[in-house]
Structure formats: structure tokens, C-alpha cells
PANU-157324 format. One record per residue (C-alpha): x, y, z; chain. Coordinates in Angstrom, 1 decimal, decimal comma, m for minus. Layout:
REM PANU-157324
c1 c2 c3 mol
X Y Z A
...
This chain:
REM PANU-157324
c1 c2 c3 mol
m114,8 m59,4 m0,4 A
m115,4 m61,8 m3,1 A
m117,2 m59,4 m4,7 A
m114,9 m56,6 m4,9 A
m112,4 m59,6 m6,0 A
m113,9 m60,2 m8,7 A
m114,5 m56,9 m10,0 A
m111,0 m56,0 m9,7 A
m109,9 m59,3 m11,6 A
m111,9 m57,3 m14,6 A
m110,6 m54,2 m13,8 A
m107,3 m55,1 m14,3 A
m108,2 m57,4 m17,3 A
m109,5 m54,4 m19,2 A
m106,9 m52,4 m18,3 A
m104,1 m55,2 m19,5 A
m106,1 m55,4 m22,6 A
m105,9 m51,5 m23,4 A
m102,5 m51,5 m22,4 A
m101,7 m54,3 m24,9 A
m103,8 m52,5 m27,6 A
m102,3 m49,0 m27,2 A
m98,8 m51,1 m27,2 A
m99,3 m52,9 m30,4 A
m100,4 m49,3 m32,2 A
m101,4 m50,2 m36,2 A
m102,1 m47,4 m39,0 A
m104,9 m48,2 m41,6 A
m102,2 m48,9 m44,2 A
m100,7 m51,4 m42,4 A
m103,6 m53,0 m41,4 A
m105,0 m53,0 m44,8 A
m101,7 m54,7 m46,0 A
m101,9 m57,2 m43,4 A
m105,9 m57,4 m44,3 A
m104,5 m58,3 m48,2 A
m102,3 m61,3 m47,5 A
m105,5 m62,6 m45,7 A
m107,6 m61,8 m48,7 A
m105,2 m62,8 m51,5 A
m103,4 m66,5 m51,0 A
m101,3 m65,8 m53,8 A
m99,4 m63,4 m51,5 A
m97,5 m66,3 m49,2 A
m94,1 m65,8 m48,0 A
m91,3 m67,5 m49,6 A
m90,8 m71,0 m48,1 A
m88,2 m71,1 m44,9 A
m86,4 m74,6 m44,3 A
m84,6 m75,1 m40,6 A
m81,0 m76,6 m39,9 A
m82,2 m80,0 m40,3 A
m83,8 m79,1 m44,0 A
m87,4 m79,2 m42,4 A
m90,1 m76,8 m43,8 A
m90,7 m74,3 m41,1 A
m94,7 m73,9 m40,8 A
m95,8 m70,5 m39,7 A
m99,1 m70,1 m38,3 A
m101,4 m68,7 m41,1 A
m102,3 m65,0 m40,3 A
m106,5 m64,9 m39,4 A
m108,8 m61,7 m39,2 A
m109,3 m62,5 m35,8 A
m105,5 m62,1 m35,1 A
m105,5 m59,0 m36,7 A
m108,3 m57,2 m34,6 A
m107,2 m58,9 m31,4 A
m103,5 m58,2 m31,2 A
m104,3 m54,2 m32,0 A
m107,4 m53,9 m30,2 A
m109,1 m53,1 m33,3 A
m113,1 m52,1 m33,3 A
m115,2 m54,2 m35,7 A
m116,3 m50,9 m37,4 A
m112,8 m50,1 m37,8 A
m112,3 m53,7 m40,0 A
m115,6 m53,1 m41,4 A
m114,3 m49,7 m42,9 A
m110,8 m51,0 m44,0 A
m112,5 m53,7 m45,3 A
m114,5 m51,6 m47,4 A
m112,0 m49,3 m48,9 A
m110,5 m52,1 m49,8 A
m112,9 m53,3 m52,2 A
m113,4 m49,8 m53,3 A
m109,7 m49,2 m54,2 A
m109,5 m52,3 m56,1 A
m113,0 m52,4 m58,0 A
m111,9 m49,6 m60,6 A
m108,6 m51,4 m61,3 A
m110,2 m54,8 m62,4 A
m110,9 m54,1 m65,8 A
m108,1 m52,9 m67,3 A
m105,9 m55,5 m65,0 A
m104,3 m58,4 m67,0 A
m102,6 m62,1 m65,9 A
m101,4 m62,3 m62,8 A
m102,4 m58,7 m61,6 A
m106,0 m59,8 m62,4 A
m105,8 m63,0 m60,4 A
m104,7 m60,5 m57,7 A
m107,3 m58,3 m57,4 A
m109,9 m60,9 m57,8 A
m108,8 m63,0 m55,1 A
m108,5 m59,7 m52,6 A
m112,0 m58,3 m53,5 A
m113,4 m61,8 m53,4 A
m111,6 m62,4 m49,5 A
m112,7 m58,5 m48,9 A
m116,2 m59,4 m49,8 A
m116,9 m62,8 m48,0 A
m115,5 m61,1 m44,8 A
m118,4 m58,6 m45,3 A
m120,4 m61,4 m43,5 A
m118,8 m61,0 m40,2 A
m117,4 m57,3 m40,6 A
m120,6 m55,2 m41,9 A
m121,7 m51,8 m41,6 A
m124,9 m49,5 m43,6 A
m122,8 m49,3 m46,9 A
m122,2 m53,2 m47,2 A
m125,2 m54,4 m49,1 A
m124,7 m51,3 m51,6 A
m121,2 m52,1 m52,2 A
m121,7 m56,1 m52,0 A
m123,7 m55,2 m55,5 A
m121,4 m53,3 m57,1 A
m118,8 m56,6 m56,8 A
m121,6 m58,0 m59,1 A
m121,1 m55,5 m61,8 A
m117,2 m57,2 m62,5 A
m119,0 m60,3 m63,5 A
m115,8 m61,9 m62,7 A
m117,4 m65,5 m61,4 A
m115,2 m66,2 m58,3 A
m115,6 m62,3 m56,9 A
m119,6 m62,7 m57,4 A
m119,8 m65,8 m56,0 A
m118,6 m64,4 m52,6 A
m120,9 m61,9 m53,0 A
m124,3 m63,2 m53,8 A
m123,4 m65,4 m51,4 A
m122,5 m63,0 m48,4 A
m125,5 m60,8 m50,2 A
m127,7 m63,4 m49,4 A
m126,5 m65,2 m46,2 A
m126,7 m61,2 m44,8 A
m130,3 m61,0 m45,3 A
m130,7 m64,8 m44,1 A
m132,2 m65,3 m47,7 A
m134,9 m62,8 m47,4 A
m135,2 m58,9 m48,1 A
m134,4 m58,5 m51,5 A
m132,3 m61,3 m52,2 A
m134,5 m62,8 m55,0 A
m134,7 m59,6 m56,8 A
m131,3 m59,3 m56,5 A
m130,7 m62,6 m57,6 A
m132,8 m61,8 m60,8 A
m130,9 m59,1 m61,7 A
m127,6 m61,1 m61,7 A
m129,5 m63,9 m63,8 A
m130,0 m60,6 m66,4 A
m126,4 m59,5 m66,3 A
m125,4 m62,8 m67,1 A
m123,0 m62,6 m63,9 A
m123,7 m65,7 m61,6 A
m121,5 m68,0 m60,8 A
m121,0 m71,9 m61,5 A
m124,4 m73,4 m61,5 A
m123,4 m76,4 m59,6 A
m121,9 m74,6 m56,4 A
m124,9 m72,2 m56,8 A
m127,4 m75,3 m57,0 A
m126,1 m76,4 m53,5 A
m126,0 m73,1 m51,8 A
m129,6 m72,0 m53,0 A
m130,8 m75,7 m52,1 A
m129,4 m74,3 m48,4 A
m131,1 m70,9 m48,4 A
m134,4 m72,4 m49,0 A
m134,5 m75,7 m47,4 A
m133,4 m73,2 m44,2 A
m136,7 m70,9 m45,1 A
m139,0 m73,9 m45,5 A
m137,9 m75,0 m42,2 A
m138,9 m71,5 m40,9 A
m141,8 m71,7 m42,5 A
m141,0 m68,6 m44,5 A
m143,7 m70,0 m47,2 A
m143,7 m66,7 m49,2 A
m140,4 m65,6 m49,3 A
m140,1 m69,8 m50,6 A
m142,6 m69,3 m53,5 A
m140,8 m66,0 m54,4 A
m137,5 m67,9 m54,8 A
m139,8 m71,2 m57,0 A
m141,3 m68,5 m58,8 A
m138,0 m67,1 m60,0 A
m136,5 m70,9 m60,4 A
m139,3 m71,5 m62,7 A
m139,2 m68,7 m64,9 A
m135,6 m69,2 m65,2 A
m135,5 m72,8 m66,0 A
m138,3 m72,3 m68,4 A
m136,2 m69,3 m70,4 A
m132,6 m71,2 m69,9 A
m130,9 m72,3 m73,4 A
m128,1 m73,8 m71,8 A
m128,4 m77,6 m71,2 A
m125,7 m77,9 m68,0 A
m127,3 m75,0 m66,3 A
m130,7 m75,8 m66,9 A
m130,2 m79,3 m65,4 A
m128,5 m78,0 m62,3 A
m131,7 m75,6 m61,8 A
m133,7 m79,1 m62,6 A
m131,8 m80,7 m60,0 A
m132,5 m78,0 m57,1 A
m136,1 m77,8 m57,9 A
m136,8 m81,1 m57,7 A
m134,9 m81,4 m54,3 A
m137,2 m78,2 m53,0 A
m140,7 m77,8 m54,8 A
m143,5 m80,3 m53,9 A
m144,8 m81,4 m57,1 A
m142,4 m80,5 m59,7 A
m141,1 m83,7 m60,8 A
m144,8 m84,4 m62,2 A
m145,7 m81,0 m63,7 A
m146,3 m79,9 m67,2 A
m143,6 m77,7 m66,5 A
m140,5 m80,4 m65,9 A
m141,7 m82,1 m69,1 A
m141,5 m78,6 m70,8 A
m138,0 m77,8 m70,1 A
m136,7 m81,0 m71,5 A
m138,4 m80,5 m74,0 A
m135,8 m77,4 m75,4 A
m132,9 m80,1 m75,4 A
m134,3 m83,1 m76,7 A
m133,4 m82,7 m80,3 A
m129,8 m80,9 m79,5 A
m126,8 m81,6 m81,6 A
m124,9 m83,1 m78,6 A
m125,7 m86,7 m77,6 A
m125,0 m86,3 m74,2 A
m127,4 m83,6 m73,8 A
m130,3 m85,5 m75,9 A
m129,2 m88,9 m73,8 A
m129,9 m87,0 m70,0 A
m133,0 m84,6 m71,2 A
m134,4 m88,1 m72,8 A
m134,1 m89,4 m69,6 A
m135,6 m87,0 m68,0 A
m138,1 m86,7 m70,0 A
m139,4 m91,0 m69,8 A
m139,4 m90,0 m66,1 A
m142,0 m87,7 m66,5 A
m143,7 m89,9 m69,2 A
m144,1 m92,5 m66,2 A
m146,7 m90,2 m64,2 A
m150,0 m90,5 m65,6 A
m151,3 m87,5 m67,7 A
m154,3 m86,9 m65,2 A
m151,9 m87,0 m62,3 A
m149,5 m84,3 m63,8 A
m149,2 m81,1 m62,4 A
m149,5 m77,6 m63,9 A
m147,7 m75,0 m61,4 A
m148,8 m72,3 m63,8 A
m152,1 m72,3 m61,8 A
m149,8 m72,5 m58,8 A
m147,8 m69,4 m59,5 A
m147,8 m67,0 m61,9 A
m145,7 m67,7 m64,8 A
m145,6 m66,7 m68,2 A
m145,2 m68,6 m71,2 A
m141,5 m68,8 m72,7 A
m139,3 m69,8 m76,1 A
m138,9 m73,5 m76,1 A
m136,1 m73,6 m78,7 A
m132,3 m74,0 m77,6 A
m129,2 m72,4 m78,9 A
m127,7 m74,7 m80,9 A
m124,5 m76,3 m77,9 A
């Protein structure tokens, strides 16, 4: 008896729930307009004040909302989702002002939801949001890229090829989320797909001409490569910056640089016999 209770409790639940979702019917345009308000913040309501002059507060409208109260299959969102990003991508360029700051904030919301809602096509178009160059929409997704493939697969190839198309984000935020990725790896014990991501650190820093990003990178190799702080290598970036026209920059690479100076020479480190690296420019743009 308790049985047959209990699968008619789910019965009915299922039923109610198809019931509810055949009730609440909603068209792909609609739920792609409802899908953009999410995406793009910029798109809130006008504000609405009670009899008493109080703000009324409206509960924010959430992706989960959106599948739930329609009954909505994730492949469904994962599609809308999609054609989203797809519809807005060739409009970017020639967008200006305010429409620009539109479409950005959409395709960047459209792509970061990629890393719940995700089908065949997603890593494919994930690099296409790359090509804008437009830091806040590849931030989301080199990011969602990325956290997709739980930082292996071809994420460090991919990541070179954004370092070439000059396209990644703010070095700071991308400091702490790489520092994530491969403290998460090391901890899995992931020790090649690690070196492949040193490996392309290393060459990087080495070839960077930029002071502010090349101490970020400084900063996340010394908090994830054994050995660094006493190599050849970390005496051989600073050395690009020591004589640069800004005093700031020649204060901090100076710095850096005494640091080093404080290991004994037999005690340094040369990771070139470590990994594979080749030799690169040592001479800075001028700042």
C-alpha cells in the first residue's frame, strides 16, 4: 500500500508539473527576450515607488526561473542561448556607445551561461567570442572555455592563441583565475597538463614588453612553479624593465631583481633545462 502511495504521489507530481509547463506555453522569441534582460543589466525596469514613497523591489529574473516556470529542456536554453550569441556577434563591430555596451554585456551573459547550458557547438562558438577582442566578452569566455574542459583539453593552446591575438583580458583578474585552474590540477596531480600551462607562462613572461602585465604573470608563477623565484629566468625578465623611463617600473623590477640577487649564484635555477624554452628579446617598449 505504501508502495503504490508513493508512486502515485509521483505520478501526480509529474503530471502537475506538465500541466503547469503546457500552461505557461513560451515561443523562442520571448524566451530569448526574457534570456536578454538576464544577460544585459543595462536593461532594468524603470524604478516603481509604493503609496508610502518606498522603492518597490522586484525579485531579479534568474535562468533558473526561466526554464522552471515553462518547463523548458536544457537543450532548448542551450540552443536559445546560442543563437543568441550568434545574432549579436556580427553586429559588434560596427555598433557604437551605448548599443555597443549592449551587445557586449548580452554576448558576455550569453557566454558565461555556456557553463551550465552547453551542447557540441559550444566550445566552437565560445572561440569565435574571442575574435571581438572586446575584454569583458573574452573574459567570460576564456573563462567558461576553460572551466568547460576543467583546464585541460586544449585550453593552453587556446590560451596561446588569445595571447597572439592580443585579446585577453585584464591581467590581474586573469592572474587569479589561472592561479585557480592550476593550483586545482596540481592538486589532481595533473603534472603534465601543469608543465604545459609553466611552459606557456614562461615563454610568455620571457617575450612580454609590458611592465604591469609581466609582473602579474611574475606574480602567478611564483605562487605556482617550484623554483622560480631562484631561476635565471626570474632574474631575466626583470631584467627588460630595469632601465625603463618610468620610475615606478624601474623602482618594482629593481626590487625584484635584489630579491633574486639574495640567492646565491650556485643555488639559482635554470628552468631551461627543466622545460623547453627558447631564448627571447630582452629589450622593452619604451612605457
Amino acid at each position: 500500500m505504501k508502495k503504490w502511495l508513493t508512486t502515485l504521489a509521483i505520478t501526480i507530481t509529474i503530471t502537475t508539473t506538465i500541466m503547469i509547463a503546457q500552461e505557461n506555453p513560451i515561443s523562442d522569441e520571448e524566451l530569448k527576450k526574457n534570456l536578454v534582460v538576464i544577460f544585459g543589466d543595462d536593461h532594468a525596469p524603470p524604478l516603481e515607488y509604493d503609496e508610502n514613497g518606498d522603492l518597490i523591489v522586484y525579485p531579479e529574473p534568474s535562468m533558473d526561473d526561466s526554464q522552471n516556470d515553462h518547463g523548458i529542456s536544457s537543450e532548448r536554453m542551450t540552443r536559445i542561448i546560442e543563437e543568441i550569441i550568434r545574432e549579436r556577434l556580427p553586429l559588434l563591430p560596427e555598433a557604437k556607445g551605448y548599443k555597443y555596451v549592449n551587445l557586449a554585456l548580452e554576448i558576455s551573459g550569453a557566454a558565461r551561461s555556456l557553463l551550465t547550458y552547453h551542447g557540441p557547438d559550444t566550445l566552437a562558438l565560445l572561440k569565435e567570442c574571442v575574435q571581438t577582442k572586446n575584454e569583458l566578452i573574452c573574459r567570460s569566455a576564456i573563462e567558461t572555455y576553460i572551466t568547460l574542459q576543467e583546464g585541460e583539453g586544449d585550453s593552453v593552446s587556446f590560451l596561446r592563441e588569445a595571447t597572439e591575438k592580443k585579446c585577453l583580458y585584464h591581467k590581474y583578474l586573469l592572474r587569479q583565475f589561472l592561479e585557480k585552474i592550476i593550483t586545482t590540477l596540481k592538486e589532481k596531480k595533473k603534472d603534465e597538463v601543469v608543465e604545459s600551462y609553466h611552459v606557456f607562462l614562461l615563454e610568455w613572461i620571457l617575450s612580454e614588453q609590458i611592465a604591469s602585465d609581466a609582473e602579474q604573470l611574475d606574480h602567478l608563477l611564483c605562487a605556482t612553479l617550484d623554483g622560480y623565484e631562484q631561476s635565471l629566468q626570474h632574474e631575466q625578465m626583470t631584467q627588460k624593465f630595469l632601465d625603463s623611463s618610468n620610475n615606478l617600473i624601474r623602482k618594482r623590477f629593481n626590487e625584484i631583481k635584489t630579491e633574486v640577487e639574495k640567492i646565491p649564484v650556485e643555488k639559482r635555477t635554470d628552468l631551461s633545462k627543466r622545460f623547453n624554452l627558447t631564448k627571447y628579446e630582452t629589450t622593452p617598449k619604451q612605457p
